[in-house]
C-alpha positions as CSV (number, residue, x, y, z in Angstrom):
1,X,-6.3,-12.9,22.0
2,X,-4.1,-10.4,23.5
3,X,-1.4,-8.5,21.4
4,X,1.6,-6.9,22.0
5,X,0.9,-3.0,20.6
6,X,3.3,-0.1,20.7
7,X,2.9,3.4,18.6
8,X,5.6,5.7,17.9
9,X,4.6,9.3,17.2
10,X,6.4,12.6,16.0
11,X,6.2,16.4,15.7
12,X,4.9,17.6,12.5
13,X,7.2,20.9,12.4
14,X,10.7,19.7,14.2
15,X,11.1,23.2,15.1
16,X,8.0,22.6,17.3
17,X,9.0,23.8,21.0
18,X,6.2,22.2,22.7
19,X,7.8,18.7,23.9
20,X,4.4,17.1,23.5
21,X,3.7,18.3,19.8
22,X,4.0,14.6,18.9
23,X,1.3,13.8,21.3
24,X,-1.6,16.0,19.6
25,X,-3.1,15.5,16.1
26,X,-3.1,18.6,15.0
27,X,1.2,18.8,15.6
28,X,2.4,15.2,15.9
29,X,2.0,12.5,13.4
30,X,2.2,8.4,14.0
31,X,4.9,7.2,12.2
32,X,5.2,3.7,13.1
33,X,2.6,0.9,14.8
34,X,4.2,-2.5,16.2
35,X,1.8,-5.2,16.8
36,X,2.1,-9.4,17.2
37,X,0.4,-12.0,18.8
38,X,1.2,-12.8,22.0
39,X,0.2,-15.8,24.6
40,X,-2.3,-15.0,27.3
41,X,-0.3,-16.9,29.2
42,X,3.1,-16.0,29.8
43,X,3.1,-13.0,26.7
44,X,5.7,-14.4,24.7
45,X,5.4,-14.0,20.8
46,X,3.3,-16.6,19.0
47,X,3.1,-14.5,15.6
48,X,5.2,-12.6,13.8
49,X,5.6,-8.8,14.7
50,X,4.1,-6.8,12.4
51,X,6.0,-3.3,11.9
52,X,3.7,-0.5,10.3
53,X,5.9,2.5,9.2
54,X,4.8,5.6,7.7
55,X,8.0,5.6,5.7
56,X,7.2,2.7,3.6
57,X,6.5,3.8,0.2
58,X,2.8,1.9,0.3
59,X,1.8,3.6,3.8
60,X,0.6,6.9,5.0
61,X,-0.5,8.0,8.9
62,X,-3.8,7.4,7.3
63,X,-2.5,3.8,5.7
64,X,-1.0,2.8,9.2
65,X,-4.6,3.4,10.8
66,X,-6.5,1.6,8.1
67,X,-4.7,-1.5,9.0
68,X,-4.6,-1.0,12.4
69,X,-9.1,-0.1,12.9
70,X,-10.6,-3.5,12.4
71,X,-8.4,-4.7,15.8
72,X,-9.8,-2.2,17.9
73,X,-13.3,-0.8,16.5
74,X,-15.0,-3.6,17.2
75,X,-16.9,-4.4,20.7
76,X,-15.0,-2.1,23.0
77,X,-13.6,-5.0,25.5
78,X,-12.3,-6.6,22.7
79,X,-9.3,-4.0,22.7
80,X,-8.1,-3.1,26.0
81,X,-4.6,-0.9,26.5
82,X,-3.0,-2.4,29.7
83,X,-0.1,0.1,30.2
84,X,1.7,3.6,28.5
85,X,5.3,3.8,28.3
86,X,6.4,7.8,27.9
87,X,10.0,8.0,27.5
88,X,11.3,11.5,28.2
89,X,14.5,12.9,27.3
């Protein structure tokens, strides 16, 4: 199976000066996970995208993770990141 897996993070304190705040637990938060199915093939969609977001009454950082662990705690191949997009401003 291979998945189509994007995080979005922010800064705790939006005063924060560091620019990477959002990149470290201990300042930044995840505020949203996007995940779907997608073909080994060609990687178009065969699910639906899930969106995880932190402002959903029912979900936390905490709640977004629960969801998230059983996908990539399991043997460690079975989860494999293939790229990192940072978008700087």
């Amino acid at each position: 199976m291979d998945w189509y897996f994007d995080i979005e993070t922010a800064k705790l304190d939006p005063h924060d000066i560091n620019p990477k705040a959002n990149l470290e637990p201990e300042t930044g938060k995840i505020i949203t996970i996007q995940l779907q199915l997608v073909s080994e093939v060609n990687c178009k969609p065969i699910g639906l995208l899930k969106i995880l977001k932190e402002s959903e009454p029912c979900c936390s950082e905490r709640g977004i993770l629960e969801q998230v662990k059983p996908l990539i705690t399991g043997n460690h191949w079975d989860f494999v990141m293939l790229g990192i997009s940072i978008l700087r401003i």
